[in-house]
N, C-alpha and C positions, 0 to 999 in steps of 0.2 A: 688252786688256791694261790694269791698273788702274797708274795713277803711285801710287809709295809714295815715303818718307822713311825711311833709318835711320841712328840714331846707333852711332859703332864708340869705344872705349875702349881701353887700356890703358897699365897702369903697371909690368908685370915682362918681363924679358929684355930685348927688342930691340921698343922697344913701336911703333917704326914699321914694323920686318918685320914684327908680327903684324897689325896695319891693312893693311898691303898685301896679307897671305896673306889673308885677311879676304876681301877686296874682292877678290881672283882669282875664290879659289873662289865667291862669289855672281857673279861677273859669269860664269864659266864652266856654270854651272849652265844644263839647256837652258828652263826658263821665267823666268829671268831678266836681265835688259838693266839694266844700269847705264848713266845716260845724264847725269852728272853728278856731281862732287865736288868737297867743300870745302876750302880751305885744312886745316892742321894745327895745331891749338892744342893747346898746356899747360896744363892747370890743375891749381891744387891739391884733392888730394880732400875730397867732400863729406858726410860722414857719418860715417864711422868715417873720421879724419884721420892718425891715425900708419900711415902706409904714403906711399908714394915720390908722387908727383907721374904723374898720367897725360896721353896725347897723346891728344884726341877729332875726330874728323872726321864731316861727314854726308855720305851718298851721294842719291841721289835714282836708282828706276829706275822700270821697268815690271814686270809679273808678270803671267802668266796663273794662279798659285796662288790660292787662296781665304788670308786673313788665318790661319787656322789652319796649312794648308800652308806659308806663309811662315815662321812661326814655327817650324814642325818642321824646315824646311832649317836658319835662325839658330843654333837648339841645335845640331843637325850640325855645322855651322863650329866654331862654341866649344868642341864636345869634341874634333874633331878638333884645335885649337888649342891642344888642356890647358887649358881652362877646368874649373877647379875651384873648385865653390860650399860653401863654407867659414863665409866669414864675408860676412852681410849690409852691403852697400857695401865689401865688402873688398878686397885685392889684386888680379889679374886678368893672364890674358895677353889676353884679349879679351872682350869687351864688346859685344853687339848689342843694340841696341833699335828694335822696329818705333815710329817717332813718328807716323807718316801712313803710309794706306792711304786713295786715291780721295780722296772725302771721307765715307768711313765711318766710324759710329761703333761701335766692340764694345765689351761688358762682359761679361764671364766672368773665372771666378776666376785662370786662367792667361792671359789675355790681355785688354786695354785698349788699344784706342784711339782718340783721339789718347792718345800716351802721356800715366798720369797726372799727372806731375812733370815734364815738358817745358815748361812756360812761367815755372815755378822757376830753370829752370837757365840761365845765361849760357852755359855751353860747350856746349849744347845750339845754343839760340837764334842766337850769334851765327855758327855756322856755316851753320845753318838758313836765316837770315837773306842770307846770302853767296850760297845755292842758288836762292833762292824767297822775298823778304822779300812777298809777296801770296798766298801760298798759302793758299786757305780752311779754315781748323780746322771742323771739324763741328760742335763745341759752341758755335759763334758765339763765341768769345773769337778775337784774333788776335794777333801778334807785330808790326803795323807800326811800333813803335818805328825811327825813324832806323837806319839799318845803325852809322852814328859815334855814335850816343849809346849805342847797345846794349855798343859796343866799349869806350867809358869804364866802362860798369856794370862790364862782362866783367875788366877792369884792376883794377878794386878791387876784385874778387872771386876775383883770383886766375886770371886767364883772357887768355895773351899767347898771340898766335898766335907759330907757331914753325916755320913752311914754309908758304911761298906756294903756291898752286894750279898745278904743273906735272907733272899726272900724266900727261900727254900724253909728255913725255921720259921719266918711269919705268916707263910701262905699255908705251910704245911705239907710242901709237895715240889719239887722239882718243877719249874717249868719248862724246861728245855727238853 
């Protein structure tokens, strides 16, 4: 079983029901174990910015999928989810991104990782950070920035956490 990292998003409808329905169906899924999760943060969006404010969290599991597999379940989720790709950084009901896989590194047109815009991003990072602030990136860069100094950046950038880590009372079950 390979430990991965992925980030979940979204900013339309009920943007915490769709991160939980998210994170069912990959934890129900039979080759994959979710064995951790992030607090819940807000940020403002990053790229195309006239649209609503999204809630980002990272999970952390295991997989016996290969990096491609994984990524063919993610889309599944998202359209099951009414993920429609529209407009590049646009709106969303959800949002999956593989960040880490092992410590592998892929490049392919449809697939990169460690993701390649993950150490850009404070609502990435500072949850990442909350999971695993020592987790080896494969391309030899890392994230040991302070967990509290990342949390300052994350503030002036638009990045307040917004639920505490208790998925234990909403899933019903420890996942760790």
């Amino acid at each position: 079983m390979k430990p991965f990292f992925l980030s979940l998003g979204s900013n339309l409808g009920d943007r915490l029901q769709y991160i939980e329905k998210a994170i069912r169906r990959l934890h129900g899924h039979s080759k994959i174990q979710i064995t951790d999760l992030s607090s819940v943060y807000e940020t403002e969006p990053v790229g195309y910015t006239d649209q609503p404010a999204f809630l980002n969290a990272v999970i952390a599991g295991k997989t016996s999928l290969t990096p491609k597999e994984l990524l063919h379940v993610i889309l599944e989720v998202e359209k099951a989810l009414g993920r429609i790709r529209e407009v590049r950084w646009g709106p969303r009901t959800i949002d999956l991104d593989i960040l880490l896989y092992g410590t592998e590194s892929w490049n392919e047109e449809d697939l990169q990782i460690p993701h390649p815009r993950m150490l850009e991003r404070a609502f990435v990072l500072i949850p990442l950070a909350e999971l695993d602030a020592n987790y080896p990136i494969p391309t030899g860069l890392t994230y040991t920035t302070p967990l509290e100094q990342l949390k300052k950046v994350g503030e002036k950038n638009g990045v307040r956490k917004w639920k505490e880590r208790v998925w234990e009372i909403e899933f019903g079950h420890s996942v760790n």
